[in-house]
C-alpha positions as a Markdown table, in Angstrom:
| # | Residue | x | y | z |
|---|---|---|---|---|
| 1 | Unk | -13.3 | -20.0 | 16.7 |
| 2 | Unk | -14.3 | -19.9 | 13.0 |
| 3 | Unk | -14.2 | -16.5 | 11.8 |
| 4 | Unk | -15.3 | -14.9 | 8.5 |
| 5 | Unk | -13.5 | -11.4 | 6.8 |
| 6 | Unk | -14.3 | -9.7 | 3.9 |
| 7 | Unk | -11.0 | -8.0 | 2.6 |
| 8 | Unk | -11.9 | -4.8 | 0.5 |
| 9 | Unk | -9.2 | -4.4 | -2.3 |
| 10 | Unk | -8.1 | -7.8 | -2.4 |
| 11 | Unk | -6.4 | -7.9 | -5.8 |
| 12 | Unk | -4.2 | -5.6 | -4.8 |
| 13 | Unk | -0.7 | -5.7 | -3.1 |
| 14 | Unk | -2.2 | -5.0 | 0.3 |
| 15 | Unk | -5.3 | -6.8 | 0.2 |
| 16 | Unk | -3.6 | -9.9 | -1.2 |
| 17 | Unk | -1.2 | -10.1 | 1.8 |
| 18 | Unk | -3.9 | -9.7 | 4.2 |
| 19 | Unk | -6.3 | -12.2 | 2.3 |
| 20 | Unk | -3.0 | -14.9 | 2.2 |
| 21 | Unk | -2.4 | -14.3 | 5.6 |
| 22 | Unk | -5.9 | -14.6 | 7.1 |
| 23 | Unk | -6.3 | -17.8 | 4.7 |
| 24 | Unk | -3.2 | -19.0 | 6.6 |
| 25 | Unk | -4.9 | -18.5 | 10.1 |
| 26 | Unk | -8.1 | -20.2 | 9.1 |
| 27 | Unk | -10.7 | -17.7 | 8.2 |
| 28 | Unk | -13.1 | -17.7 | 5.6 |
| 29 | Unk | -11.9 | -14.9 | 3.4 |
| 30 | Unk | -14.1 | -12.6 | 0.8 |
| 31 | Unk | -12.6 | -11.1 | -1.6 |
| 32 | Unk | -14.0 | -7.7 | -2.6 |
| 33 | Unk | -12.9 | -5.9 | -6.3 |
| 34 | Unk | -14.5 | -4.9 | -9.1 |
| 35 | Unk | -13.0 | -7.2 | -11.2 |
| 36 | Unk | -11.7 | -10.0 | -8.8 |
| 37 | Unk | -8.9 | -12.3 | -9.8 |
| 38 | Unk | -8.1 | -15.7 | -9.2 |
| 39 | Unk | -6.7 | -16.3 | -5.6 |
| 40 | Unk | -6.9 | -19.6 | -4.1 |
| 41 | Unk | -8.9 | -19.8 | -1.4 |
| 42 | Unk | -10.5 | -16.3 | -1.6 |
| 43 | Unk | -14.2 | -16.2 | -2.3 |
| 44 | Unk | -15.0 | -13.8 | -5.1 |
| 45 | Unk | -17.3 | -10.5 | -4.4 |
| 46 | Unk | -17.3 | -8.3 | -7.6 |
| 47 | Unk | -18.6 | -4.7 | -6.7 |
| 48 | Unk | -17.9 | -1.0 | -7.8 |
| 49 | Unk | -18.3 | 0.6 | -4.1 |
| 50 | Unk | -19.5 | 3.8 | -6.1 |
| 51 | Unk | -23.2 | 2.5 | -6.6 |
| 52 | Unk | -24.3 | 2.0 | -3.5 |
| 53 | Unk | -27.1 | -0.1 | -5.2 |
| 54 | Unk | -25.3 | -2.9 | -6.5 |
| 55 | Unk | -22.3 | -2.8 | -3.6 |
| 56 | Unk | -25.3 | -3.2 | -1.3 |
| 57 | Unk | -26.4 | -6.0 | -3.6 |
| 58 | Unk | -23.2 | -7.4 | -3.7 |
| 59 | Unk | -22.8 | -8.1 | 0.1 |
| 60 | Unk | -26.2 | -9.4 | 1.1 |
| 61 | Unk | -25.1 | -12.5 | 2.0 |
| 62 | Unk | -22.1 | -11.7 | 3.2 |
| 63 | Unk | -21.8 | -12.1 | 6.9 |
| 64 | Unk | -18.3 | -10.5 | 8.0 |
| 65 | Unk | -16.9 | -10.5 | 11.2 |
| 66 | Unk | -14.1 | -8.4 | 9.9 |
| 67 | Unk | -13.8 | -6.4 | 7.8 |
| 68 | Unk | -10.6 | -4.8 | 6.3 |
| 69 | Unk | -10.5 | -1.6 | 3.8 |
| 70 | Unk | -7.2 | -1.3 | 1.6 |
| 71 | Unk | -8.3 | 0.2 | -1.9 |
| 72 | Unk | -8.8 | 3.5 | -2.8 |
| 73 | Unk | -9.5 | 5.6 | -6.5 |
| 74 | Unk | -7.2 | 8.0 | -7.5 |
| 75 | Unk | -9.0 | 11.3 | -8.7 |
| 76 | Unk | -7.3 | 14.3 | -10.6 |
| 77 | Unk | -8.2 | 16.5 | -7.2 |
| 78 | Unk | -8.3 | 16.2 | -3.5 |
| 79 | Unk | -12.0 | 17.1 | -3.2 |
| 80 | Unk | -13.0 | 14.5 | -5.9 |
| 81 | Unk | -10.6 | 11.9 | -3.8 |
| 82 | Unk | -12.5 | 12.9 | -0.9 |
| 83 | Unk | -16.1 | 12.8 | -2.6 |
| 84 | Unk | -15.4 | 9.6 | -4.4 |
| 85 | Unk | -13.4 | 7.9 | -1.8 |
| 86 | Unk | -15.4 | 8.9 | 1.4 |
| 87 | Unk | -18.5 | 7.4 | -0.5 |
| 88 | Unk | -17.0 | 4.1 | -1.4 |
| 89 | Unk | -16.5 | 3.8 | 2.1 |
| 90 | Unk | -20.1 | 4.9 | 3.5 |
| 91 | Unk | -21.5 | 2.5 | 0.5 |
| 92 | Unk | -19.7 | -0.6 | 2.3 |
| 93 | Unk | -20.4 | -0.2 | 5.5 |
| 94 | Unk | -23.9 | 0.8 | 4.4 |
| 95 | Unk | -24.2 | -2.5 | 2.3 |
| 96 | Unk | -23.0 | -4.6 | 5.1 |
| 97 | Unk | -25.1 | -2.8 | 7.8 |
| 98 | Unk | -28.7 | -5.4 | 7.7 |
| 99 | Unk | -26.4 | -8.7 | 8.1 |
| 100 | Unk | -25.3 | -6.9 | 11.7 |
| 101 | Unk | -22.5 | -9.6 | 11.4 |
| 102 | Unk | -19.5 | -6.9 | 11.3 |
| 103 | Unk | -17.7 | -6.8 | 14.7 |
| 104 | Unk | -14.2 | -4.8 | 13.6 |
| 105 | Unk | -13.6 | -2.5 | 10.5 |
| 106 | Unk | -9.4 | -1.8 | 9.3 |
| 107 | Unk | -9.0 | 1.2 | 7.4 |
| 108 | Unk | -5.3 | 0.8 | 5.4 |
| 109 | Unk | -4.5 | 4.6 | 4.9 |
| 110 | Unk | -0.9 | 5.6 | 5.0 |
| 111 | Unk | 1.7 | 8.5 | 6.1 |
| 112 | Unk | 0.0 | 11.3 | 3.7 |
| 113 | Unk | -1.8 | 11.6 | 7.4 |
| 114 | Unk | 0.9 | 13.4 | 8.1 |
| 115 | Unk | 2.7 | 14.6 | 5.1 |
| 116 | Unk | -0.8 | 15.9 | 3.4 |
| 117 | Unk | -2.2 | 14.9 | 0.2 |
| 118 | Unk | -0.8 | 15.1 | -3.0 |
| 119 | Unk | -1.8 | 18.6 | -3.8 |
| 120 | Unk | 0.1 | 19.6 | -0.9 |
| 121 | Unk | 2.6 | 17.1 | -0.5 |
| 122 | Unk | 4.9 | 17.9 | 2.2 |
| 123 | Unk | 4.0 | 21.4 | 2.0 |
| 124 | Unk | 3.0 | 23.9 | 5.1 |
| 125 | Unk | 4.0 | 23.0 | 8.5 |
| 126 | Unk | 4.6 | 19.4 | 9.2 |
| 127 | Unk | 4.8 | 17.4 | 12.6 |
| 128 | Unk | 8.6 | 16.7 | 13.6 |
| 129 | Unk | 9.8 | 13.6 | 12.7 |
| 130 | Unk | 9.3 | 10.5 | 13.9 |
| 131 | Unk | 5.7 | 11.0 | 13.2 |
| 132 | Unk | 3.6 | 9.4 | 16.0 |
| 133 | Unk | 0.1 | 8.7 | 16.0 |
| 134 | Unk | -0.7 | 11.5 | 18.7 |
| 135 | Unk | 0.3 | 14.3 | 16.4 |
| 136 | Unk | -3.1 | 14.0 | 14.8 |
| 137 | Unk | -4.6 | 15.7 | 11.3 |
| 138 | Unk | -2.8 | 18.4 | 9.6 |
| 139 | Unk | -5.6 | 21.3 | 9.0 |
| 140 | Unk | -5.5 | 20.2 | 5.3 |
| 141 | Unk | -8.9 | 18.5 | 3.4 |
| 142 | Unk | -7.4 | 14.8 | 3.4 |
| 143 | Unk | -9.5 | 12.1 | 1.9 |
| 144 | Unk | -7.8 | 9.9 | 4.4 |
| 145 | Unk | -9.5 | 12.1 | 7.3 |
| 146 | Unk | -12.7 | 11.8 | 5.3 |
| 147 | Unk | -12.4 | 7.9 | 4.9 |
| 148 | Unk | -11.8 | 7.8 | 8.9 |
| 149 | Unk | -14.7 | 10.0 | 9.3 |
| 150 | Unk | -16.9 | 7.4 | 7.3 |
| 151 | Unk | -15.7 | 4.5 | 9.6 |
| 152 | Unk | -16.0 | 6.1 | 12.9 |
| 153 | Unk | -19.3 | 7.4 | 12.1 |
| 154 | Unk | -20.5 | 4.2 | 11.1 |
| 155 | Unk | -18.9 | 2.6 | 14.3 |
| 156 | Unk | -21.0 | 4.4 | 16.8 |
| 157 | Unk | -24.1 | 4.0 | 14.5 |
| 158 | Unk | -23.5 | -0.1 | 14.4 |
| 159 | Unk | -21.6 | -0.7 | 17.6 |
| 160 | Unk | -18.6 | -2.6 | 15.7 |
| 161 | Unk | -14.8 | -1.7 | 16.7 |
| 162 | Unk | -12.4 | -0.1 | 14.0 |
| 163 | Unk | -8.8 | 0.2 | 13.4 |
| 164 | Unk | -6.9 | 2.8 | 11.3 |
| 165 | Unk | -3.5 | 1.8 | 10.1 |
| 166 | Unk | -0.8 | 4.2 | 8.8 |
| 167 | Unk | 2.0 | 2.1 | 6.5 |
| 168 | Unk | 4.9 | 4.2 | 4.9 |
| 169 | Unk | 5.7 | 3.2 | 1.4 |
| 170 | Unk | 4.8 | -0.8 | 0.6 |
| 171 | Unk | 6.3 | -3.2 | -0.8 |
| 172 | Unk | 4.6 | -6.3 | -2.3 |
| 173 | Unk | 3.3 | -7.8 | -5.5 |
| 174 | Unk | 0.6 | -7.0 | -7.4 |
| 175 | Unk | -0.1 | -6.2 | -11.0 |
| 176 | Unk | -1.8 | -3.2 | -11.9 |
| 177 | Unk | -1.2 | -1.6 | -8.6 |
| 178 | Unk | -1.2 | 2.6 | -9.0 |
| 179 | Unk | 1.0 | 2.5 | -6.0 |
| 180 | Unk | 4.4 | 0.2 | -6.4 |
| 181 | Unk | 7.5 | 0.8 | -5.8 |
| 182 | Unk | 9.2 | -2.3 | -5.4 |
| 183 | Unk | 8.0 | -3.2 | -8.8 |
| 184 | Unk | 8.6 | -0.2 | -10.4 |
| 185 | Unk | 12.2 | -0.4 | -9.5 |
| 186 | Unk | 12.8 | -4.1 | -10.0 |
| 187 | Unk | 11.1 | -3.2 | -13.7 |
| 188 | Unk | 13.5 | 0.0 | -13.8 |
| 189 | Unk | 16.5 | -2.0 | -12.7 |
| 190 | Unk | 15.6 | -4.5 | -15.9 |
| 191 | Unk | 15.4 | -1.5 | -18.4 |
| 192 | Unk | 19.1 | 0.1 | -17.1 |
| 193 | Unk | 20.4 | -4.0 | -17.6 |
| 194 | Unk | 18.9 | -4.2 | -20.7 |
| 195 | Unk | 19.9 | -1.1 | -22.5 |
| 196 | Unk | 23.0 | -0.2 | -20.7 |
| 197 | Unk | 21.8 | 2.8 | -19.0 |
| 198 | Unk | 23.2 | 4.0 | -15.4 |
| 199 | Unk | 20.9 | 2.6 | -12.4 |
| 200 | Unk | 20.6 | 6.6 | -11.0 |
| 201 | Unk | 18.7 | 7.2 | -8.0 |
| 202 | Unk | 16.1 | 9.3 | -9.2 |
| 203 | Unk | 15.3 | 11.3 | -6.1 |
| 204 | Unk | 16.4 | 14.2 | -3.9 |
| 205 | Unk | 19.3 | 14.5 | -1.4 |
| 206 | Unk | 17.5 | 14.6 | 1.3 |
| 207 | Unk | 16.4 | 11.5 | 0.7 |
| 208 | Unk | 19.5 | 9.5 | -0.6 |
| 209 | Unk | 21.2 | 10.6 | 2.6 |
| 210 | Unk | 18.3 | 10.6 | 5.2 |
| 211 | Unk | 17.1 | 8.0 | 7.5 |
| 212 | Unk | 13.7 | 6.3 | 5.7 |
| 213 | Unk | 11.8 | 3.0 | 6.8 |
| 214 | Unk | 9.3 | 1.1 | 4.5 |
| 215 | Unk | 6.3 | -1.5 | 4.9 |
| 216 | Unk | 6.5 | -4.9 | 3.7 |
| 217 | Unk | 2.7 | -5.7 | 2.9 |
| 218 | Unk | 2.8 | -8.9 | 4.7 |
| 219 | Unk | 4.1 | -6.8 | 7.8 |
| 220 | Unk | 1.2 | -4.5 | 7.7 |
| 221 | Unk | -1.3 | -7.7 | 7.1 |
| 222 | Unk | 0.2 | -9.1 | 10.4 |
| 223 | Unk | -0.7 | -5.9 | 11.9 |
| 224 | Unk | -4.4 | -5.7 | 10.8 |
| 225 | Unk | -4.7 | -9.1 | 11.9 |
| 226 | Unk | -3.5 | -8.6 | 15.3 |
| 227 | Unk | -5.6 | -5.3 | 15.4 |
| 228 | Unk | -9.0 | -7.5 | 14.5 |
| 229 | Unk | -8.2 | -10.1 | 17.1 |
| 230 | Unk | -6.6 | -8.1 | 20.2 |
| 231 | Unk | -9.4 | -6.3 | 22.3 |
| 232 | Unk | -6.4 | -3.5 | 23.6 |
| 233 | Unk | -6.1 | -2.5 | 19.6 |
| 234 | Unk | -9.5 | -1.7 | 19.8 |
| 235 | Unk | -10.7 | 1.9 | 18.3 |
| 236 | Unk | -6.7 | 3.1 | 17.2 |
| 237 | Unk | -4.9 | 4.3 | 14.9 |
| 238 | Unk | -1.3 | 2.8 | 14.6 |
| 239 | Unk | 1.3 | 3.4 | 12.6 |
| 240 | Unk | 2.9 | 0.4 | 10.4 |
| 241 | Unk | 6.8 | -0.2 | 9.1 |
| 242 | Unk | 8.9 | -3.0 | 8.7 |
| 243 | Unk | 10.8 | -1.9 | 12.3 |
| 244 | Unk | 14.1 | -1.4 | 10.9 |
| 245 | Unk | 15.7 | 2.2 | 9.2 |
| 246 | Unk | 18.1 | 2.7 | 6.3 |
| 247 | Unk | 19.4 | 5.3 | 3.9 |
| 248 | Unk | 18.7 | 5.0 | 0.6 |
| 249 | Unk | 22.7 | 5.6 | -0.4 |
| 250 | Unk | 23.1 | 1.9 | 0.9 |
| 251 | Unk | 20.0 | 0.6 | 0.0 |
| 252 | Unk | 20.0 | 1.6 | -3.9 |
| 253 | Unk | 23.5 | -0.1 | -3.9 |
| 254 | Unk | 21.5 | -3.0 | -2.5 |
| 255 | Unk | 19.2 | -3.2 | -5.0 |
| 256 | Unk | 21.6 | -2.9 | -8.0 |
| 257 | Unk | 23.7 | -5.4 | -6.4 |
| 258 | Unk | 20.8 | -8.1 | -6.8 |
| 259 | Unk | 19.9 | -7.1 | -10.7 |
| 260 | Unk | 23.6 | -7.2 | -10.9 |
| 261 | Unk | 24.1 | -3.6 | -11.9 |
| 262 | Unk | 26.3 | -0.7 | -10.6 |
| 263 | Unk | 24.8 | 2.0 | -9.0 |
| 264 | Unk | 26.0 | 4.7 | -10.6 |
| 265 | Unk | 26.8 | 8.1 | -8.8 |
| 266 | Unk | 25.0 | 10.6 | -7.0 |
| 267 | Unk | 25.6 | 14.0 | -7.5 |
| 268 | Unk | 22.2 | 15.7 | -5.9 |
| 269 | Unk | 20.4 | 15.7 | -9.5 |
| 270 | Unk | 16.6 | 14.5 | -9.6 |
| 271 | Unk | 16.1 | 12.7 | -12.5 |
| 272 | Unk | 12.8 | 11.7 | -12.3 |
| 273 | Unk | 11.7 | 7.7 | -13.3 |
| 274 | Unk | 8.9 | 9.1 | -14.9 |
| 275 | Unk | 11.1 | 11.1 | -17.2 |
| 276 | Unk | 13.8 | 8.6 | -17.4 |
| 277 | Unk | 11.0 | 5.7 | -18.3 |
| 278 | Unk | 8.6 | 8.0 | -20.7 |
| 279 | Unk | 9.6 | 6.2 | -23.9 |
| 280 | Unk | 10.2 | 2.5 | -22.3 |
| 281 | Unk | 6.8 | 0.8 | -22.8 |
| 282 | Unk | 8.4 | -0.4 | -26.7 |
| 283 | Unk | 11.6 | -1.4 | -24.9 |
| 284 | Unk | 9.3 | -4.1 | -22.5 |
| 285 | Unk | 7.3 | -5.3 | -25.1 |
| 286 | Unk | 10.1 | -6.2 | -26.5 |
| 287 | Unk | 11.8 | -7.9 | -23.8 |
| 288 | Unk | 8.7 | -9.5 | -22.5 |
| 289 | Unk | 8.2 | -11.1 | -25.5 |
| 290 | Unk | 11.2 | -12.4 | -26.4 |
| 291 | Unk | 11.8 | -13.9 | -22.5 |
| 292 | Unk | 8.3 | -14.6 | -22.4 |
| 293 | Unk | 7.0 | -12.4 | -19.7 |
| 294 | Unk | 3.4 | -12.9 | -18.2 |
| 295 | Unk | 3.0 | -8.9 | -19.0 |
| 296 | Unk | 3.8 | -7.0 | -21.5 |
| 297 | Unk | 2.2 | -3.7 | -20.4 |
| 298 | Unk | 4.8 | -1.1 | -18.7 |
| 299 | Unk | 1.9 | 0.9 | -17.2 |
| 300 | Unk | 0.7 | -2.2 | -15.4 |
| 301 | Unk | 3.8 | -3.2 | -13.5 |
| 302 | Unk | 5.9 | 0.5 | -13.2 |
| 303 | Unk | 4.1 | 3.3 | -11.2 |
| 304 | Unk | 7.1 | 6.0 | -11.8 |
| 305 | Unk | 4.8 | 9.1 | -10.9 |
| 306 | Unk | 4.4 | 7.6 | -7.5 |
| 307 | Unk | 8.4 | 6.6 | -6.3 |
| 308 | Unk | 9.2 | 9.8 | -7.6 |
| 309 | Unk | 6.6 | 11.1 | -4.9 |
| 310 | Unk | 8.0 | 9.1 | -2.7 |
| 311 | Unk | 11.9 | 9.2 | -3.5 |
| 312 | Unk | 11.7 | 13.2 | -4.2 |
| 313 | Unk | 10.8 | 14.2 | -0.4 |
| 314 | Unk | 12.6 | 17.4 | 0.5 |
| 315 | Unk | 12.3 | 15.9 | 4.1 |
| 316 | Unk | 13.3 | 12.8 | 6.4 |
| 317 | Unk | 10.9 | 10.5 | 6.9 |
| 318 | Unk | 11.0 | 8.1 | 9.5 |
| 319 | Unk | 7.7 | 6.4 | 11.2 |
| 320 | Unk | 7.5 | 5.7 | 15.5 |
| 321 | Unk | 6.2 | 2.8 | 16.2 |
| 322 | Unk | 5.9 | 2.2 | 19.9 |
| 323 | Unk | 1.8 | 2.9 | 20.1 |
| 324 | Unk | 1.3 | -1.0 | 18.7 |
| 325 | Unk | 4.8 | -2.2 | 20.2 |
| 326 | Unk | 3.4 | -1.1 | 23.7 |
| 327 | Unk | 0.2 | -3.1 | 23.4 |
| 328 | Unk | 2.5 | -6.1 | 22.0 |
| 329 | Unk | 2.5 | -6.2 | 18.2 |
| 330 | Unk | 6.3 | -7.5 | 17.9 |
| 331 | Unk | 6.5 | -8.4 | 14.2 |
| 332 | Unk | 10.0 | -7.3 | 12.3 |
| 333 | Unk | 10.9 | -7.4 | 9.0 |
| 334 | Unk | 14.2 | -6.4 | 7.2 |
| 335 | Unk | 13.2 | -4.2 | 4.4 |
| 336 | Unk | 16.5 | -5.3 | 2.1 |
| 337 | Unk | 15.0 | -9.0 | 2.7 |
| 338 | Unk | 11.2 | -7.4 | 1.6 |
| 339 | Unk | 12.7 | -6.4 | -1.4 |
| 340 | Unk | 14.9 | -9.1 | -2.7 |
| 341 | Unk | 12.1 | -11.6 | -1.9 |
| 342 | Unk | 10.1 | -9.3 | -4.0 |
| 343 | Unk | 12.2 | -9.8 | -6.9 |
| 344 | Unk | 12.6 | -13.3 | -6.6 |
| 345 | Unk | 8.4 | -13.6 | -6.5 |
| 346 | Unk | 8.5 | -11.3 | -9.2 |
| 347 | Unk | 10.7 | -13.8 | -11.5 |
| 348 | Unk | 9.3 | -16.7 | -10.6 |
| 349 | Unk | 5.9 | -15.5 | -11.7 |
| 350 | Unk | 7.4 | -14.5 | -14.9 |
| 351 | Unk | 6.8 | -10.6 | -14.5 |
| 352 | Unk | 10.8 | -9.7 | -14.5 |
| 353 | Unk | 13.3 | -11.8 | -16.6 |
C-alpha cells in the first residue's frame, strides 16, 4: 500500500534517519523545517510551526498518513519551552486537521521524561533505574508532558492513533543539530589530535564507571516506523536504545582508539567540553580550511553544553526496553558500531579531516 508521511524536523539527525528510512520502504516523504535542505527524495515543506497562519498554510495540500514529530526549540526557561514548544505542536496538528488524511502521529521526546528538564536535571526524587515506561511523569512542569498533552488531545479530537517515543542520547549526523554528541566528540577528538592535548573524559564518575546505553538515530527511526505500521503499538509510549549497555571507561578508550589517540587518565575530575572547547572555534577554522572541510563553524558541528549534560550525570542511566520487545520490535544495534560509522560518514562528507 502506498503510504504518504510528513516528517516534522527533517533536517535534523532524527528526522533525517526517519525520512531515509521511510524513503527506503517506499513512502512518499514530506519534509517539514523552516529552512529545508537538500535531501533526495524528500519533498520540501518550509514552515515556522510558531505561526499558526502560515504552518496551516504550509500543509494545505499535504495529505499525511503519518505523521512523525522530532524537532523542538530550545528556550532560556522551562515555561517558555513549554509555551513555545506545546504550540508548535497544537499549530501542526491544527494545520493538518481539514485534509482528515492523518491516521498515526510519533512524538520523538527523550529520557528528560524521567530525569526532568534542564532546570532540574536529575534533581528531586527520580524513578529507580532501568527506567520503564510505567513509571510515568515526574511532578515537574516538562514541556515533553505538554507536547504529549498536545498530541493526545488532538487524537481524541481527530480519531488518528499516536505514538510517544523515549530515545536516550542519539547518535547520528546532522549539522547544526543543538543536540550532538557523536559529533561533538568526533570534532573534540580532532582538536586533542591536532593540538596535542589529552583526549579527557569530561564527565563525572558516576558516569565513567556506570552502566549507560545510547540511541543510534536510525534505531529509533526503525522504531517509529514499526510503531506507524503495527496496530498493537497503537496509543504507547516506548522507550528506544540501541539494545546493548556499556561503560563509558571502555567506550572513551573506543573512541580514542579510532581518531588514533590515547585516552588519557581518569582521576574523577569534570572538566567540562564546554570549558575545554571555549577558545577552539579559531583552531577549526583553521583546520577546516587548510584540509578543506565542508564547515568551518565550531558552533555548527560541536554541542559541548549538551554532552556535558549528558556525560556529567551524578546517576546511572540505563533505559528497559521490554514494552516494544514484547509486542515484537527486535531491532539491535551496537552502539561502538553507531559511533565509528558515524565518524566514517562524518569524513566522508568532509565535516572531520
Amino acid at each position: 500500500m502506498a503510504r504518504t508521511a510528513l516528517v516534522v524536523g527533517a533536517s535534523g539527525i532524527v528526522g533525517s534517519a526517519t525520512a531515509t528510512l521511510l524513503r527506503e520502504n517506499g513512502w512518499t516523504v514530506h519534509g517539514l523545517a523552516r529552512r529545508p535542505v537538500d535531501q533526495p527524495g524528500v519533498l520540501p515543506v518550509a514552515a515556522d510551526l510558531q505561526d499558526a497562519a502560515a504552518t496551516a498554510a504550509a500543509l494545505r495540500d499535504i495529505r499525511a498518513d503519518a505523521v512523525f514529530i522530532t524537532t523542538w526549540l530550545r528556550q532560556d526557561t522551562e515555561a517558555e519551552n513549554i509555551r513555545v514548544n506545546s504550540g508548535m505542536v497544537r499549530n501542526l496538528l491544527d494545520g493538518l486537521r481539514p485534509t482528515g488524511s492523518v491516521r498515526h502521529v510519533a512524538l520523538v521526546t527523550g529520557l528528560k521524561h524521567y530525569l526532568g528538564p534542564f532546570e532540574a536535571y536529575g534533581q528531586g526524587k527520580l524513578p529507580q533505574t532501568p527506567f520503564r515506561e510505567s513509571q510515568g511523569r515526574l511532578d515537574v512542569a516538562n514541556f515533553y508532558y505538554a507536547q504529549e498533552d498536545e498530541v493526545f488531545a488532538a487524537a481524541a479530537r481527530d480519531g488518528f492513533s499516536w505514538s510517544v517515543h523515549r530515545p536516550h542520547t542519539v547518535i547520528g549526523k546532522a549539522v547544526g543539530n543543538a543536540m550532538n554528541m557523536g559529533t561533538t566528540l568526533a570534532v573534540y577528538a580532532t582538536l586533542c589530535r591536532e593540538l596535542g592535548r589529552p583526549f579527557r573524559f569530561p564527565g563525572s564518575a558516576a558516569q565513567w564507571n556506570g552502566l549507560t546505553d545510547m540511541t543510534d538515530a536510525r534505531q529509533l527511526a526503525r522504531q517509529l516506523l514499526w510503531a506507524a505500521t503495527t496496530p498493537e503499538a497503537a496509543n504507547e509510549d516506548f522507550n528506544i536504545v540501541n539494545g546493548d549497555v556499556f561503560r563509558w571507561s571502555w567506550m572513551w578508550g573506543r573512541i580514542a582508539d579510532w581518531f588514533g589517540l590515547e585516552p588519557a587518565p581518569f582521576d574523577g575530575t569534570v572538566i567540562p567540553l564546554e570549558e575545554q572547547m571555549r577558545d577552539d572555534a579559531a583552531v577549526w577554522q583553521r583546520i577546516a580550511g587548510r584540509d578543506g572541510l565542508a564547515e568551518h563553524d565550531l558552533s555548527r558541528l560541536a554541542s559541548p553544553w549538551h554532552t556535558d549534560a549528558d556525560l556529567g550525570r551524578p546517576i546511572e542511566v540505563v533505559t528497559d526496553m521490554s514494552k516494544s520487545r514484547r509486542l515484537g520490535f527486535t531491532a539491535y544495534e551496537a552502539t561502538d558500531d553507531a559511533f565509528f560509522d558515524l565518524f566514517a560518514r562524518l569524513r566522508a562528507d568532509r565535516l572531520i579531516p
